[in-house]
C-alpha positions as CSV (number, residue, x, y, z in Angstrom):
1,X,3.2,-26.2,-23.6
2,X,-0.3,-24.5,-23.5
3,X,-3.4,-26.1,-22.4
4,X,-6.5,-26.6,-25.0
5,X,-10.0,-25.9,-24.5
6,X,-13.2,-26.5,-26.4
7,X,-15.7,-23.5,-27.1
8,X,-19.2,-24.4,-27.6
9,X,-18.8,-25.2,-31.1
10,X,-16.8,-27.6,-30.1
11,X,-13.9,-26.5,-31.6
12,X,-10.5,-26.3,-30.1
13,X,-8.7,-23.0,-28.6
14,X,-5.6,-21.9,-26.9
15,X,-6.8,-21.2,-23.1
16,X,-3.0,-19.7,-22.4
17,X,-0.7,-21.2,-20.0
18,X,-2.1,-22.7,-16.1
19,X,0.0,-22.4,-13.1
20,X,1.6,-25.5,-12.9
21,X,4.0,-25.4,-9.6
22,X,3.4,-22.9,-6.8
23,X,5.4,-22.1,-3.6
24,X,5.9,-19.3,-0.6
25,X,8.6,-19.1,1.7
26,X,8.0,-17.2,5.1
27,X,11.5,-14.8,6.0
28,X,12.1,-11.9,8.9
29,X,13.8,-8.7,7.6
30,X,15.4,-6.9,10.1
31,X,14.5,-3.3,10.7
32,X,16.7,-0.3,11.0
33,X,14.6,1.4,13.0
34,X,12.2,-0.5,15.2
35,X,8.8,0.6,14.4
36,X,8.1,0.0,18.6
37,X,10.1,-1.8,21.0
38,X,8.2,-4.9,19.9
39,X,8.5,-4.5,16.1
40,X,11.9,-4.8,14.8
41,X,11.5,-6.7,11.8
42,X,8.7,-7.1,9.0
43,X,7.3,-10.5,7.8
44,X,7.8,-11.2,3.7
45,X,6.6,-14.4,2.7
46,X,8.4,-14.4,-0.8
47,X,6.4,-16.4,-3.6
48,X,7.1,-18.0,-6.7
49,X,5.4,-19.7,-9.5
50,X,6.0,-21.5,-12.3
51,X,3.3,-21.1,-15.7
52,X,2.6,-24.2,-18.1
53,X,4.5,-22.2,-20.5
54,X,7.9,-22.1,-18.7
55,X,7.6,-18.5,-17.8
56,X,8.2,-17.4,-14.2
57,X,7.0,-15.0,-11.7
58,X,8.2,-13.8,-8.2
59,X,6.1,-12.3,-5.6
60,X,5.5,-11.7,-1.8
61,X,3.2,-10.7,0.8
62,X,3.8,-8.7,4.0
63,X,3.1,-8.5,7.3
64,X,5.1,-6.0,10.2
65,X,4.8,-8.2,12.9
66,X,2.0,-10.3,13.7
67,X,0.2,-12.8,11.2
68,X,2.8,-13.5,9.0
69,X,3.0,-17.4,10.1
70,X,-0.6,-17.3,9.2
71,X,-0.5,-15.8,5.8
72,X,2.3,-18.4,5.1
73,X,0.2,-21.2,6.4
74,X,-2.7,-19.5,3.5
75,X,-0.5,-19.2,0.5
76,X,0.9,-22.8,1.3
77,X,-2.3,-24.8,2.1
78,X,-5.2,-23.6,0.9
79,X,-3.9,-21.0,-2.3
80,X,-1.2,-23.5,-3.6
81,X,-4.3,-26.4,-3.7
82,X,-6.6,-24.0,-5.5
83,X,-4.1,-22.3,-8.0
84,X,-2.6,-25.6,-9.5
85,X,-3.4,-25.7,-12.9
86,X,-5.7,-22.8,-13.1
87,X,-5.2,-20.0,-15.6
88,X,-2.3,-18.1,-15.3
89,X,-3.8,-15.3,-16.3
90,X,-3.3,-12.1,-13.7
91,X,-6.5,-11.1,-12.4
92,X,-8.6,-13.9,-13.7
93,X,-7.9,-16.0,-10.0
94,X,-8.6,-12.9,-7.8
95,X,-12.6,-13.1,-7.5
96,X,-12.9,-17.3,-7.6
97,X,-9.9,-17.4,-4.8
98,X,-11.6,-14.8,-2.8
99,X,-14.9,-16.2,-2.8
100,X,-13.2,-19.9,-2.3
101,X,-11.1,-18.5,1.0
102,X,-14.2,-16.3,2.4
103,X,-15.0,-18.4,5.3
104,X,-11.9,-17.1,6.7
105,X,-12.6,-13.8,6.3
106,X,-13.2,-11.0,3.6
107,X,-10.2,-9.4,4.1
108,X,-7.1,-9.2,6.2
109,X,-5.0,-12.3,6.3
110,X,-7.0,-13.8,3.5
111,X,-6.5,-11.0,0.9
112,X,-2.7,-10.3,2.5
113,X,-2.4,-13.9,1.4
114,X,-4.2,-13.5,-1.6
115,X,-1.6,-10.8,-2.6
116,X,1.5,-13.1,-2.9
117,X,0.1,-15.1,-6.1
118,X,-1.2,-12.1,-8.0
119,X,1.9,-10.3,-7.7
120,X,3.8,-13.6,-8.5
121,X,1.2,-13.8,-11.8
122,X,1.8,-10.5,-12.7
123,X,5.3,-10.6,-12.1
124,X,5.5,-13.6,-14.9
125,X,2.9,-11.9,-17.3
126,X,4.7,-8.8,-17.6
127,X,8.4,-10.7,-17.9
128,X,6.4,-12.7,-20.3
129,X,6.3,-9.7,-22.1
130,X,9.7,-8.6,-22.0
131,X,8.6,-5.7,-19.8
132,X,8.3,-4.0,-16.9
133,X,5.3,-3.1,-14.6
134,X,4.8,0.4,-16.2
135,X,6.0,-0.9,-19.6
136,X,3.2,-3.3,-19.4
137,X,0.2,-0.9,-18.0
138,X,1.3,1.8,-20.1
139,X,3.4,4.6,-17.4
140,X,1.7,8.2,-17.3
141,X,4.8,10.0,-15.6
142,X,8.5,9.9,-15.6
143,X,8.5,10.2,-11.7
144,X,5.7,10.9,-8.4
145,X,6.8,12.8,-5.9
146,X,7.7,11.3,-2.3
147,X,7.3,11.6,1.2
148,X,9.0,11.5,4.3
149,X,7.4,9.2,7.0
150,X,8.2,7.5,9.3
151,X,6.9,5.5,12.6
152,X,7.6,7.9,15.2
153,X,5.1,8.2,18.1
154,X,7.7,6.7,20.4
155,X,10.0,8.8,19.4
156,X,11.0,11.8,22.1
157,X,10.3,15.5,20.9
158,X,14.1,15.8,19.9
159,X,14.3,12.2,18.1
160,X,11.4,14.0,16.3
161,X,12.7,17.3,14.9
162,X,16.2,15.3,13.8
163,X,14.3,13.3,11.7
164,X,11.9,16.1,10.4
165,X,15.0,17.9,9.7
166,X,16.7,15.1,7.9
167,X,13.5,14.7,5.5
168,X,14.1,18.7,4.7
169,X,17.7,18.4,4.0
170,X,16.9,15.3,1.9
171,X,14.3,18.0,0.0
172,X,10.8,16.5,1.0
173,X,8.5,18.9,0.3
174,X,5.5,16.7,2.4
175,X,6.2,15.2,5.7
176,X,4.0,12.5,7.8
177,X,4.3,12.1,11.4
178,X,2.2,10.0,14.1
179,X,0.1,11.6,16.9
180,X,-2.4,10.6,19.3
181,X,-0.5,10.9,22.2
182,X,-2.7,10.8,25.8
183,X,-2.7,14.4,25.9
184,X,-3.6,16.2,22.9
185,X,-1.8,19.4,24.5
186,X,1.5,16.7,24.0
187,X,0.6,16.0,20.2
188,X,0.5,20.1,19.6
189,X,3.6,20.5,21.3
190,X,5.2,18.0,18.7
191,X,3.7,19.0,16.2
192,X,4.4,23.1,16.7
193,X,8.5,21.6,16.3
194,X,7.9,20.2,13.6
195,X,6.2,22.8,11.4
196,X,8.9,24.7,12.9
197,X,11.3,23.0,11.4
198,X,9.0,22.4,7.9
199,X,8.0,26.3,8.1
200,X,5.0,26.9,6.3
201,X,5.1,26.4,2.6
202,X,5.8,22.7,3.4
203,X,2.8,20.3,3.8
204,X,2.5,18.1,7.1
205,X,0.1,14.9,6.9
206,X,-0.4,13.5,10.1
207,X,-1.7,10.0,11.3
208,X,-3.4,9.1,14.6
209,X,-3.4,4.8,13.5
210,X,-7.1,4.3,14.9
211,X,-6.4,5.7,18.6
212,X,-9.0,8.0,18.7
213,X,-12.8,7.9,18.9
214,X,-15.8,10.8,17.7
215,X,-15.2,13.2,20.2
216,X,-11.9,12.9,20.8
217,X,-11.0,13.2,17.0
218,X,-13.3,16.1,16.8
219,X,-11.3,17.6,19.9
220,X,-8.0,17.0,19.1
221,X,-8.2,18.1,14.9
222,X,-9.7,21.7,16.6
223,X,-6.4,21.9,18.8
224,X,-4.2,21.0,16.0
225,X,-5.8,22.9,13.0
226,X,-3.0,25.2,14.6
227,X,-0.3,23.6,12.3
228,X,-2.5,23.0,9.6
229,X,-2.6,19.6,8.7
230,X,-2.5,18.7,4.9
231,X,-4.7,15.2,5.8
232,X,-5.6,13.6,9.1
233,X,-5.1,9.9,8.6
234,X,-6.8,6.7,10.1
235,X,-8.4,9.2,12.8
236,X,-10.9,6.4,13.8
237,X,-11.1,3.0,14.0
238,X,-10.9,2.0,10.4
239,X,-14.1,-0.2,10.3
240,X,-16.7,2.5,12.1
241,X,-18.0,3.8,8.4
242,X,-20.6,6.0,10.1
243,X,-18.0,7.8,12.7
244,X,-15.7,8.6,9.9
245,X,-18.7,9.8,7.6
246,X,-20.0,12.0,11.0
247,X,-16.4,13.3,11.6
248,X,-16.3,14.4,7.7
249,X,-19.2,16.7,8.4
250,X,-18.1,18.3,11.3
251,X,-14.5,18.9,9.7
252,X,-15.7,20.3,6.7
253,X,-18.0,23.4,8.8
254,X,-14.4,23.4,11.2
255,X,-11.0,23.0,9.5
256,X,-11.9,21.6,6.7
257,X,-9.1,19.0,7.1
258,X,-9.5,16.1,4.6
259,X,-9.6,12.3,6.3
260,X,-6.9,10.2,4.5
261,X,-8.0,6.0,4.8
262,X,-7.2,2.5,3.4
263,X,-4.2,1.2,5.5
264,X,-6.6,-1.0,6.9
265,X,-9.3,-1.5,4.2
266,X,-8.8,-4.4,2.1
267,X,-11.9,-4.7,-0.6
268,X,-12.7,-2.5,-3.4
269,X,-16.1,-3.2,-1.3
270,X,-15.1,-0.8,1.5
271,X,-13.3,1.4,-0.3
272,X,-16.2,2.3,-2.5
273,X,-18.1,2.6,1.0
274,X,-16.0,5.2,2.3
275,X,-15.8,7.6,-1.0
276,X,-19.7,6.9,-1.7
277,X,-20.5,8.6,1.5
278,X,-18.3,10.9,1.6
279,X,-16.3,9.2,4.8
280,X,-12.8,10.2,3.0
281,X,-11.7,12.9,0.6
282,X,-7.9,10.3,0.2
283,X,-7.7,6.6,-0.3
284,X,-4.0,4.9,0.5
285,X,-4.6,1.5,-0.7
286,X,-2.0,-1.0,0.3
287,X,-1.1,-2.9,-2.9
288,X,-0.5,-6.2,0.0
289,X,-3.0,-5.8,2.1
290,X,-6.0,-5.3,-0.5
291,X,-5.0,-8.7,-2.5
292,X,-2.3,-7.5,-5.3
293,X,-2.4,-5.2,-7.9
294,X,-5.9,-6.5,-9.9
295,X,-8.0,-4.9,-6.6
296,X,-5.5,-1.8,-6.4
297,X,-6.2,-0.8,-10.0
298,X,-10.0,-1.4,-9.2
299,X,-10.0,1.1,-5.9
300,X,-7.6,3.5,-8.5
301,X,-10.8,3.5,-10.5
302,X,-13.1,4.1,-7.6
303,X,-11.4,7.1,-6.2
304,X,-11.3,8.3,-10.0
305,X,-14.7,8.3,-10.5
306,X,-14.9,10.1,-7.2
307,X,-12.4,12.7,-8.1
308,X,-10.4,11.3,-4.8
309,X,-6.6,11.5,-4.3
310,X,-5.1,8.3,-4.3
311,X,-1.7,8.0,-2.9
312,X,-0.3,4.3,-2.5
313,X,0.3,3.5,1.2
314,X,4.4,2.0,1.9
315,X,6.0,-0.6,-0.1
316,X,7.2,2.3,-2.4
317,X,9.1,-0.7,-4.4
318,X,6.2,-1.6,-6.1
319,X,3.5,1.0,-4.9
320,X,5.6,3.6,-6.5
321,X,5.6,1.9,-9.6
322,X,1.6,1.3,-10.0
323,X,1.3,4.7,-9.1
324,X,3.6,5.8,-12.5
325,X,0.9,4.6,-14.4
326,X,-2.1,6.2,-12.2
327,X,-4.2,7.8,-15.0
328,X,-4.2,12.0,-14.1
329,X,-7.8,13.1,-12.6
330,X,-8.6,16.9,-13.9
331,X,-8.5,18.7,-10.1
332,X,-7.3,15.9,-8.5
333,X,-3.8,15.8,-6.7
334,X,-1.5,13.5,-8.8
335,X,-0.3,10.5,-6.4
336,X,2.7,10.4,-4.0
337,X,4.6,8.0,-2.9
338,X,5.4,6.6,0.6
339,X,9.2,6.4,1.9
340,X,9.5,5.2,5.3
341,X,12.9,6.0,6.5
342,X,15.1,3.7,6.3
343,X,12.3,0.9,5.3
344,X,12.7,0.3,2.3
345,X,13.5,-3.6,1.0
346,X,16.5,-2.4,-1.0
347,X,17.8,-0.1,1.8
348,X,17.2,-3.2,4.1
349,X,19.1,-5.4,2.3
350,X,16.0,-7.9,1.7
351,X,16.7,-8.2,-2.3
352,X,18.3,-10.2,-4.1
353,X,18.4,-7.8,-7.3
354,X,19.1,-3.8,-7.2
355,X,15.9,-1.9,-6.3
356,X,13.4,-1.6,-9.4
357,X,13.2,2.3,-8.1
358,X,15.4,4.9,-6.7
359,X,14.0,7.8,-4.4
360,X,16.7,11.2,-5.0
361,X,15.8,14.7,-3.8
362,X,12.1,13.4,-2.8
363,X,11.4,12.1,-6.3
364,X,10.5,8.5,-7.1
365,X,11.5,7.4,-10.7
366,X,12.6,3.4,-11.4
367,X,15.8,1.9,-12.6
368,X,16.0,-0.9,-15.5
369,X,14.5,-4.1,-14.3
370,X,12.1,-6.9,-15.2
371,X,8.9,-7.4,-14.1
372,X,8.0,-6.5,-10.7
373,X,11.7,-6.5,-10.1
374,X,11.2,-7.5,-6.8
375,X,13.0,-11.2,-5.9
376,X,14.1,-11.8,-2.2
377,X,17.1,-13.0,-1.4
């Protein structure tokens, strides 16, 4: 059954189908490999909705370790009250829930929340449709290209090189690894084993996660420009606008190295901010943590119109299938995907169907599936 409306006219129209029964479950999935002695599992709170119509949608939202009670406490109080028997429609909740929730913040736990009923809208719209994600959007490549990464600053220099040297056997072509260490003299040291072990046609990303300031940033890219960094990510704390847009100018008359954010930006807002002023050359949205996948396709806009590289940070599951249907930028990089060893939901046994994509010899391509194709057991 579809709900009526009445146009100005007064005449009657089909509105499409509401939302008519909402509901999120909070789980822990176990990690392979701790991400730090204090992160051994991830936070999914798994969602699922049910349209006017009959059709149905699964989604989720995702936390590591902290917040994830929280985000379960939004999607079940406050986002189940507001999306009742609204349009189903995906996209056409995003700005009215944002503006409803944004006493409790612009971004963060509220559009992490946010997150697990878009992707639970889409999820139904496009198996509505008979389709999946890419079917839907329209897909623009067989495959994107993928990654190795991992969370490895606790790792010891030899933990290091094994794993750098298990992403080359497994044919990665691109490598990211973690720095920031107390001593930059400790971070060369790591990273002059792995380029080693990469040699010099491949390309190494690395990612200090916010631990440095100005001076220290500018200090510790001049020491290691030495192994010739494809990106430095998150070099600064990811709110301080001006410090990255300061850091920008002094890299490009140094090393040139381009500044990679968006791990920990969650509006199209600040995303816009950061390209604008030329804070970032590469944006790395996470399709979670910016509120689903109607903001992600906004920011892929953004960064189009600034002739940025966008490359979709984790959650390859479904970031690697948003970025199959990335439109291609003349001069700009086409998109990679993320694959954390051993991180994956599929790989960690968190699904209850097979994985809607398959990552062989560093290439990301999907496999048959519905939807999002992404239901938690």
């Amino acid at each position: 059954m579809t709900s009526a409306s009445v146009d100005a006219a007064g005449a009657a129209f089909d509105a499409g189908p509401t939302i008519a029964r909402f509901e999120a479950r909070l789980l822990r999935v176990p990690l392979t490999r701790p991400w730090a002695a204090d992160v051994t599992s991830v936070g999914v709170v798994a969602t699922h909705v049910v349209r006017s119509d009959g059709a149905e949608g699964w989604g989720f939202s995702w936390t590591p370790q902290i917040g994830a009670e929280a985000v379960h406490a939004l999607l079940a109080h406050d986002i189940a009250a507001f999306a009742l028997g609204r349009s189903a429609d995906p996209g056409s909740e995003w700005l009215p829930l944002w503006q409803h929730l944004h006493e409790a913040g612009g971004g963060g736990i509220t559009t992490i929340a946010m997150a697990g009923l878009n992707l639970a809208l889409w999820d139904a719209a496009v198996r509505a449709h008979g389709t999946s994600l890419s079917g839907f959007l329209g897909a623009q490549r067989d495959s994107v290209r993928a990654y190795g990464s991992g969370v490895n600053l606790h790792y010891s220099i030899d933990e290091l090189v094994a794993q750098v040297r298990r992403w080359v056997d497994a044919g990665y072509e691109a490598v990211k690894v973690k720095v920031g260490k107390p001593d930059v003299a400790e971070d060369l040291d790591r990273m002059r084993a792995v380029r080693e072990v990469l040699g010099p046609e491949r390309a190494l990303m690395i990612d200090a996660n916010q631990r440095w300031e100005l001076d220290r940033a500018t200090r510790s890219l001049e020491v290691l420009a030495e192994v010739s960094p494809a990106w430095i990510e998150e070099p600064l704390r990811a709110d301080d606008l001006y410090g990255h847009v300061e850091l920008a100018r002094r890299l490009a008359v140094s090393s040139g190295t381009p500044i990679a954010v968006g791990e920990n930006l969650h509006t199209t807002y600040r995303f816009d901010d950061f390209l604008r002023t030329g804070a970032a050359q590469i944006v790395q949205p996470n399709v979670v943590r910016v509120g689903g996948i109607t903001p992600f396709l906004g920011i892929a806009a953004i960064a189009a119109e600034y002739g940025a590289a966008l490359h979709p940070h984790l959650l390859p599951e479904l970031s690697g299938q948003l970025a199959l249907t990335l439109l291609a930028v003349a001069g700009v990089p086409a998109p990679m995907a993320e694959d954390v060893e051993d991180a994956g939901f599929g790989a960690l046994g968190a699904l209850a169907d097979p994985s809607p994509v398959r990552i062989v010899d560093a290439t990301l391509t999907e496999t048959p599936h519905a939807g999002l194709g992404l239901r938690f057991r």
